[in-house]
N, C-alpha and C positions, 0 to 999 in steps of 0.2 A: 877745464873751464867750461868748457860746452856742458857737459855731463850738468856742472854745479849750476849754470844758468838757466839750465831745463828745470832743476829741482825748484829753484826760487820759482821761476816761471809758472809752474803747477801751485806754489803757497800762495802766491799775488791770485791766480785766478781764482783759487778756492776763495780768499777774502772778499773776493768782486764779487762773486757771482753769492754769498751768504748776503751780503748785503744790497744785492737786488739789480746790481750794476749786471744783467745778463749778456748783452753785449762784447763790453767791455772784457767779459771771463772769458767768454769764445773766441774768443783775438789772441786773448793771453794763454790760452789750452793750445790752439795752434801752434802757437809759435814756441811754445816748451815741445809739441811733438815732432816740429821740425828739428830745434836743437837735439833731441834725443836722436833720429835721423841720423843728421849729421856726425855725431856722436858715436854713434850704432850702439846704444845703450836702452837695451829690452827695457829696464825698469821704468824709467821715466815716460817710454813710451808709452807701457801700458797702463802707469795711471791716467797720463792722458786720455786713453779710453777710456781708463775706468769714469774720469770727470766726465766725457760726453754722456757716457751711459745715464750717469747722475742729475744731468743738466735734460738729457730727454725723459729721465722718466717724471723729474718733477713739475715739465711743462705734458706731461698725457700723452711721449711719442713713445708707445711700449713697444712697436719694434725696435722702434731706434734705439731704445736700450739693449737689446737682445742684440741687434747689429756690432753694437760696438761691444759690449760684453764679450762674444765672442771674438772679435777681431783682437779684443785687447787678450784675452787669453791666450789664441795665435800667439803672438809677440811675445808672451812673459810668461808662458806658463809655467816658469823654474821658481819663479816670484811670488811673494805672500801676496800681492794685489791681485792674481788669481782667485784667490780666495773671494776676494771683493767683489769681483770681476761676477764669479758666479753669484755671490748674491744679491746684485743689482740684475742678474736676469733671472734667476727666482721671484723677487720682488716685482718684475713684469709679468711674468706668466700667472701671479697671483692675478695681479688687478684687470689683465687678460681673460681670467678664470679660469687656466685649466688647471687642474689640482696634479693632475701627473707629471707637467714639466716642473711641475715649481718643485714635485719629492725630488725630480731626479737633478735640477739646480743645486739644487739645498743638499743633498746625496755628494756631489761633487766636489759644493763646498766642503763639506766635512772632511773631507779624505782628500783634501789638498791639504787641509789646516792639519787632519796627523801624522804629516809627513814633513811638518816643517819644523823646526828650533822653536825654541817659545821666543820671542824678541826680546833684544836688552834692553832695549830704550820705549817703553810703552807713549813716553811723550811726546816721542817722533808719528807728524802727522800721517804719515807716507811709512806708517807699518802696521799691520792689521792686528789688532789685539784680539785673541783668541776670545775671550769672553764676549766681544762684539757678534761674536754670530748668533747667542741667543736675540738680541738686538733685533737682528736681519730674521731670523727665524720666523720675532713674535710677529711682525710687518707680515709678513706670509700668512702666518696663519689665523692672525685678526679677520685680512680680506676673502679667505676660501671662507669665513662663517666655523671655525674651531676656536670657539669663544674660551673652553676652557684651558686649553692648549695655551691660549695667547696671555689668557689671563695669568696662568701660572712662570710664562715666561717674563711678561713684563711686572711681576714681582721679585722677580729672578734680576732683572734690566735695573732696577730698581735699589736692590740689596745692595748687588756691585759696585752701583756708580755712588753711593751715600756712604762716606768716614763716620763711624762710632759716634762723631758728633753732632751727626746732620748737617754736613757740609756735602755739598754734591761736585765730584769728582768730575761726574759726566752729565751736567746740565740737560744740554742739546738730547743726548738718547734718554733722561728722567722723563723731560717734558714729554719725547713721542711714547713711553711708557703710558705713563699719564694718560695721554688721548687714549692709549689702547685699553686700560682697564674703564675710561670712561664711555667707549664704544659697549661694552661687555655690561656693563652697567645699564646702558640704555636700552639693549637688547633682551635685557633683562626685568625689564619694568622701573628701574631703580631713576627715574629722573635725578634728584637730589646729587647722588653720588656721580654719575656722567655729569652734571655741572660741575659737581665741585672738582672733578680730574679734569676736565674740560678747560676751566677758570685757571689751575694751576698751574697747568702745561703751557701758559700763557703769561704767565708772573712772571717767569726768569731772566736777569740780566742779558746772557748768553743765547741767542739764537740764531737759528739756520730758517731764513722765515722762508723760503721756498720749501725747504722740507717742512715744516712746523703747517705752513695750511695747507702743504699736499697730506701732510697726516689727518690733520684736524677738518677736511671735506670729509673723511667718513663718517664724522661726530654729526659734523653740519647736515648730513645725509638724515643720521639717523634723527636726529632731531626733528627735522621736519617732517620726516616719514609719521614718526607716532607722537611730538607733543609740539606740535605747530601751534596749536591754540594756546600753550602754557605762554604767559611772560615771561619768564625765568630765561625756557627754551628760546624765546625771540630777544631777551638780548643779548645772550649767547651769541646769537647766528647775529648782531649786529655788529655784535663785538668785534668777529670775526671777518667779517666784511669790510670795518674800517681800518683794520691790520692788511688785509689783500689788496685794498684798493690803495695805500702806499706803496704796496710792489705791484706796479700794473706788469701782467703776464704771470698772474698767480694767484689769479680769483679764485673762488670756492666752486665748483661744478658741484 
Protein backbone atom coordinates (compact mmCIF):
# COMPACT_ATOMS: atom_id res chain seq x y z
CA UNK A 1 0.00 0.00 0.00
CA UNK A 2 2.84 2.35 0.76
CA UNK A 3 4.78 1.28 -2.35
CA UNK A 4 1.14 2.06 -4.45
CA UNK A 5 0.65 5.45 -2.77
CA UNK A 6 4.25 6.61 -3.63
CA UNK A 7 3.44 5.61 -7.34
CA UNK A 8 0.02 7.70 -7.33
CA UNK A 9 1.87 10.33 -5.45
CA UNK A 10 4.50 10.71 -8.29
CA UNK A 11 1.34 10.75 -11.27
CA UNK A 12 -0.64 13.53 -9.05
CA UNK A 13 2.69 15.57 -8.81
CA UNK A 14 3.56 15.03 -12.46
CA UNK A 15 -0.08 16.42 -13.32
CA UNK A 16 0.67 19.63 -10.84
CA UNK A 17 3.54 20.49 -11.66
CA UNK A 18 2.64 20.23 -16.15
CA UNK A 19 -0.04 22.37 -15.27
CA UNK A 20 1.92 25.16 -13.59
CA UNK A 21 0.82 24.41 -9.90
CA UNK A 22 4.99 24.17 -8.98
CA UNK A 23 4.39 24.20 -5.37
CA UNK A 24 1.87 22.13 -5.05
CA UNK A 25 4.14 19.18 -7.27
CA UNK A 26 7.00 19.70 -4.64
CA UNK A 27 4.71 18.73 -1.63
CA UNK A 28 3.43 16.02 -3.71
CA UNK A 29 7.20 14.60 -4.87
CA UNK A 30 8.06 14.80 -1.14
CA UNK A 31 5.78 12.96 0.09
CA UNK A 32 5.86 10.00 -2.67
CA UNK A 33 9.69 9.97 -1.57
CA UNK A 34 8.98 9.52 1.91
CA UNK A 35 6.34 6.77 1.18
CA UNK A 36 9.03 5.03 -0.97
CA UNK A 37 11.23 5.56 2.29
CA UNK A 38 9.19 3.93 4.37
CA UNK A 39 8.46 1.47 1.98
CA UNK A 40 12.21 0.82 1.11
CA UNK A 41 11.25 0.76 -2.59
CA UNK A 42 14.39 2.00 -4.90
CA UNK A 43 11.91 2.59 -7.65
CA UNK A 44 9.61 5.11 -6.71
CA UNK A 45 12.20 6.75 -4.87
CA UNK A 46 14.15 7.49 -7.72
CA UNK A 47 11.66 8.92 -9.89
CA UNK A 48 11.15 10.99 -7.27
CA UNK A 49 14.54 12.30 -8.09
CA UNK A 50 14.10 11.81 -11.27
CA UNK A 51 10.85 14.65 -10.93
CA UNK A 52 13.21 16.99 -8.78
CA UNK A 53 15.84 16.82 -11.34
CA UNK A 54 13.02 17.82 -13.84
CA UNK A 55 11.49 20.43 -11.81
CA UNK A 56 15.21 21.98 -11.47
CA UNK A 57 16.29 22.01 -14.68
CA UNK A 58 13.07 23.50 -16.14
CA UNK A 59 13.37 26.48 -13.52
CA UNK A 60 17.56 27.14 -14.76
CA UNK A 61 18.81 25.07 -11.38
CA UNK A 62 21.45 22.90 -13.53
CA UNK A 63 23.23 21.69 -10.69
CA UNK A 64 20.37 20.87 -9.00
CA UNK A 65 19.65 18.66 -11.76
CA UNK A 66 22.83 16.91 -11.73
CA UNK A 67 22.50 16.66 -7.63
CA UNK A 68 19.56 14.85 -7.95
CA UNK A 69 20.16 12.93 -11.05
CA UNK A 70 22.84 11.45 -9.43
CA UNK A 71 21.32 10.94 -6.08
CA UNK A 72 18.54 9.33 -7.79
CA UNK A 73 20.73 6.99 -9.66
CA UNK A 74 22.36 6.06 -6.07
CA UNK A 75 19.07 4.69 -5.14
CA UNK A 76 17.81 2.90 -8.35
CA UNK A 77 20.35 2.18 -10.35
CA UNK A 78 18.87 -1.64 -11.16
CA UNK A 79 15.84 0.56 -12.57
CA UNK A 80 14.88 1.86 -16.13
CA UNK A 81 14.53 5.51 -14.51
CA UNK A 82 18.18 5.41 -14.44
CA UNK A 83 18.17 5.65 -17.69
CA UNK A 84 16.12 8.97 -17.25
CA UNK A 85 18.07 9.84 -14.38
CA UNK A 86 21.06 10.16 -16.77
CA UNK A 87 19.48 12.10 -19.17
CA UNK A 88 18.24 14.81 -17.30
CA UNK A 89 21.95 15.32 -16.20
CA UNK A 90 23.05 15.32 -19.94
CA UNK A 91 20.33 17.71 -20.62
CA UNK A 92 22.19 20.06 -17.74
CA UNK A 93 25.64 19.76 -18.68
CA UNK A 94 24.41 20.76 -22.22
CA UNK A 95 22.84 24.07 -21.22
CA UNK A 96 25.94 24.26 -18.62
CA UNK A 97 27.97 23.83 -21.93
CA UNK A 98 30.34 21.28 -21.35
CA UNK A 99 30.11 19.00 -24.31
CA UNK A 100 32.17 16.06 -22.58
CA UNK A 101 29.95 15.58 -19.64
CA UNK A 102 26.92 15.65 -21.62
CA UNK A 103 28.92 12.48 -24.14
CA UNK A 104 29.64 10.83 -21.11
CA UNK A 105 25.75 11.32 -19.56
CA UNK A 106 24.29 10.33 -22.78
CA UNK A 107 27.27 7.38 -22.82
CA UNK A 108 25.71 5.93 -19.69
CA UNK A 109 22.41 6.44 -20.61
CA UNK A 110 22.79 4.16 -23.38
CA UNK A 111 24.37 1.34 -21.83
CA UNK A 112 21.91 1.43 -19.00
CA UNK A 113 18.93 1.27 -21.77
CA UNK A 114 21.04 -2.05 -23.38
CA UNK A 115 20.87 -3.86 -20.54
CA UNK A 116 17.53 -3.67 -19.77
CA UNK A 117 14.18 -5.65 -21.18
CA UNK A 118 12.30 -3.64 -23.66
CA UNK A 119 8.96 -2.71 -21.46
CA UNK A 120 5.61 -4.34 -21.74
CA UNK A 121 3.55 -1.59 -20.98
CA UNK A 122 4.96 1.57 -23.18
CA UNK A 123 1.76 3.46 -21.57
CA UNK A 124 2.99 3.19 -18.20
CA UNK A 125 4.23 6.77 -17.38
CA UNK A 126 6.85 5.54 -14.91
CA UNK A 127 8.76 3.35 -17.66
CA UNK A 128 11.27 4.75 -19.91
CA UNK A 129 10.59 3.93 -23.49
CA UNK A 130 13.54 3.15 -25.38
CA UNK A 131 12.88 5.39 -28.34
CA UNK A 132 12.65 8.48 -25.91
CA UNK A 133 16.34 8.73 -25.61
CA UNK A 134 16.56 9.98 -29.25
CA UNK A 135 14.13 12.61 -27.62
CA UNK A 136 16.75 13.39 -24.79
CA UNK A 137 19.61 13.05 -27.10
CA UNK A 138 18.18 15.75 -29.74
CA UNK A 139 17.78 18.33 -26.40
CA UNK A 140 21.71 17.86 -26.03
CA UNK A 141 22.73 18.22 -28.97
CA UNK A 142 20.43 21.29 -30.24
CA UNK A 143 22.11 23.30 -27.04
CA UNK A 144 26.10 22.21 -27.75
CA UNK A 145 25.38 24.07 -31.40
CA UNK A 146 25.17 20.17 -33.49
CA UNK A 147 22.42 21.54 -35.57
CA UNK A 148 22.57 18.77 -37.88
CA UNK A 149 22.90 15.99 -35.32
CA UNK A 150 19.77 17.53 -33.68
CA UNK A 151 17.93 18.08 -36.72
CA UNK A 152 18.23 14.54 -37.94
CA UNK A 153 17.14 13.38 -34.51
CA UNK A 154 14.19 15.48 -34.11
CA UNK A 155 12.92 14.01 -37.57
CA UNK A 156 13.66 10.89 -36.01
CA UNK A 157 11.40 12.29 -32.54
CA UNK A 158 9.01 13.14 -35.01
CA UNK A 159 8.63 9.73 -37.29
CA UNK A 160 8.03 7.83 -34.00
CA UNK A 161 5.60 9.84 -32.20
CA UNK A 162 3.13 10.22 -35.70
CA UNK A 163 0.61 6.91 -36.70
CA UNK A 164 0.44 6.43 -40.66
CA UNK A 165 -2.45 8.72 -40.14
CA UNK A 166 -1.09 11.80 -38.73
CA UNK A 167 -2.20 11.23 -35.31
CA UNK A 168 0.47 12.04 -32.90
CA UNK A 169 1.27 9.43 -30.41
CA UNK A 170 3.65 11.76 -28.52
CA UNK A 171 2.45 15.32 -28.68
CA UNK A 172 4.49 16.75 -25.82
CA UNK A 173 8.00 15.30 -27.40
CA UNK A 174 6.34 16.41 -31.47
CA UNK A 175 6.08 19.82 -30.09
CA UNK A 176 9.83 20.08 -28.50
CA UNK A 177 10.88 18.39 -31.98
CA UNK A 178 9.20 21.11 -33.55
CA UNK A 179 11.11 23.86 -31.50
CA UNK A 180 14.30 21.87 -32.34
CA UNK A 181 14.05 21.78 -36.15
CA UNK A 182 12.79 25.53 -35.82
CA UNK A 183 15.93 26.44 -33.76
CA UNK A 184 18.18 24.85 -36.80
CA UNK A 185 16.16 26.70 -39.12
CA UNK A 186 16.73 29.93 -37.57
CA UNK A 187 20.43 29.16 -37.41
CA UNK A 188 20.21 28.61 -40.67
CA UNK A 189 18.97 31.76 -42.12
CA UNK A 190 15.39 30.07 -42.78
CA UNK A 191 13.09 32.77 -40.70
CA UNK A 192 9.83 31.34 -42.45
CA UNK A 193 10.47 27.84 -41.40
CA UNK A 194 11.60 28.54 -37.39
CA UNK A 195 8.07 30.21 -37.39
CA UNK A 196 6.36 27.88 -38.81
CA UNK A 197 7.96 24.97 -36.31
CA UNK A 198 7.93 27.61 -33.79
CA UNK A 199 3.99 28.31 -34.27
CA UNK A 200 3.35 24.60 -34.32
CA UNK A 201 4.99 23.42 -31.34
CA UNK A 202 2.61 25.63 -29.79
CA UNK A 203 -0.87 24.41 -31.40
CA UNK A 204 -1.18 21.24 -29.58
CA UNK A 205 -3.92 20.29 -27.16
CA UNK A 206 -1.45 18.30 -24.81
CA UNK A 207 1.44 20.25 -23.08
CA UNK A 208 3.98 20.21 -20.61
CA UNK A 209 4.20 24.21 -20.52
CA UNK A 210 7.24 24.35 -18.16
CA UNK A 211 9.02 22.06 -20.61
CA UNK A 212 7.51 23.56 -23.83
CA UNK A 213 9.05 27.50 -22.93
CA UNK A 214 12.17 25.93 -21.31
CA UNK A 215 12.44 24.53 -24.91
CA UNK A 216 11.05 27.23 -26.94
CA UNK A 217 13.68 30.16 -24.79
CA UNK A 218 16.23 28.92 -27.45
CA UNK A 219 13.73 29.83 -30.30
CA UNK A 220 12.92 33.09 -28.40
CA UNK A 221 16.88 33.46 -28.20
CA UNK A 222 17.52 32.98 -31.52
CA UNK A 223 14.89 35.14 -32.73
CA UNK A 224 16.08 38.07 -31.24
CA UNK A 225 19.66 37.49 -31.75
CA UNK A 226 19.18 37.69 -35.73
CA UNK A 227 15.36 38.82 -36.75
CA UNK A 228 14.49 41.21 -33.85
CA UNK A 229 13.42 43.72 -36.31
CA UNK A 230 11.13 41.17 -38.48
CA UNK A 231 7.35 41.33 -37.20
CA UNK A 232 6.60 37.85 -37.82
CA UNK A 233 9.77 37.25 -35.37
CA UNK A 234 8.17 39.75 -32.66
CA UNK A 235 4.98 38.12 -32.50
CA UNK A 236 6.48 34.98 -32.14
CA UNK A 237 8.48 36.18 -29.03
CA UNK A 238 4.80 37.85 -27.85
CA UNK A 239 3.13 34.89 -28.32
CA UNK A 240 5.40 33.31 -26.36
CA UNK A 241 5.41 35.63 -23.46
CA UNK A 242 1.85 35.60 -23.11
CA UNK A 243 1.96 31.64 -22.60
CA UNK A 244 4.96 32.25 -19.80
CA UNK A 245 3.33 34.87 -18.15
CA UNK A 246 0.27 32.36 -17.18
CA UNK A 247 3.00 30.12 -15.57
CA UNK A 248 4.67 32.72 -13.59
CA UNK A 249 8.18 30.90 -12.76
CA UNK A 250 8.58 30.12 -16.43
CA UNK A 251 9.33 33.17 -18.27
CA UNK A 252 11.49 33.05 -21.39
CA UNK A 253 15.39 34.09 -20.36
Amino acid sequence: MLALSGWLALLVGCVEYDTGAGHAAESTRQAALSLATEADHAEVAGWAHEMRAWFALTTGDYRGVIAAARAGAETAQKHGVAVQLAAQEAKAWARIGDRRQVEVALDKGRRLLEGMPYPENLDNHFVVDPAKFDFYAMDCYRLVGEDKLARTLAEEVLRAGTDFDGTERSPMRNAEARVTLGVTAAREGDLEQALMMGERALEGDRQSVPSLIMTSRELAAEMRRRYSSEPSAQDYLARLQSLAEQKPGFMPR
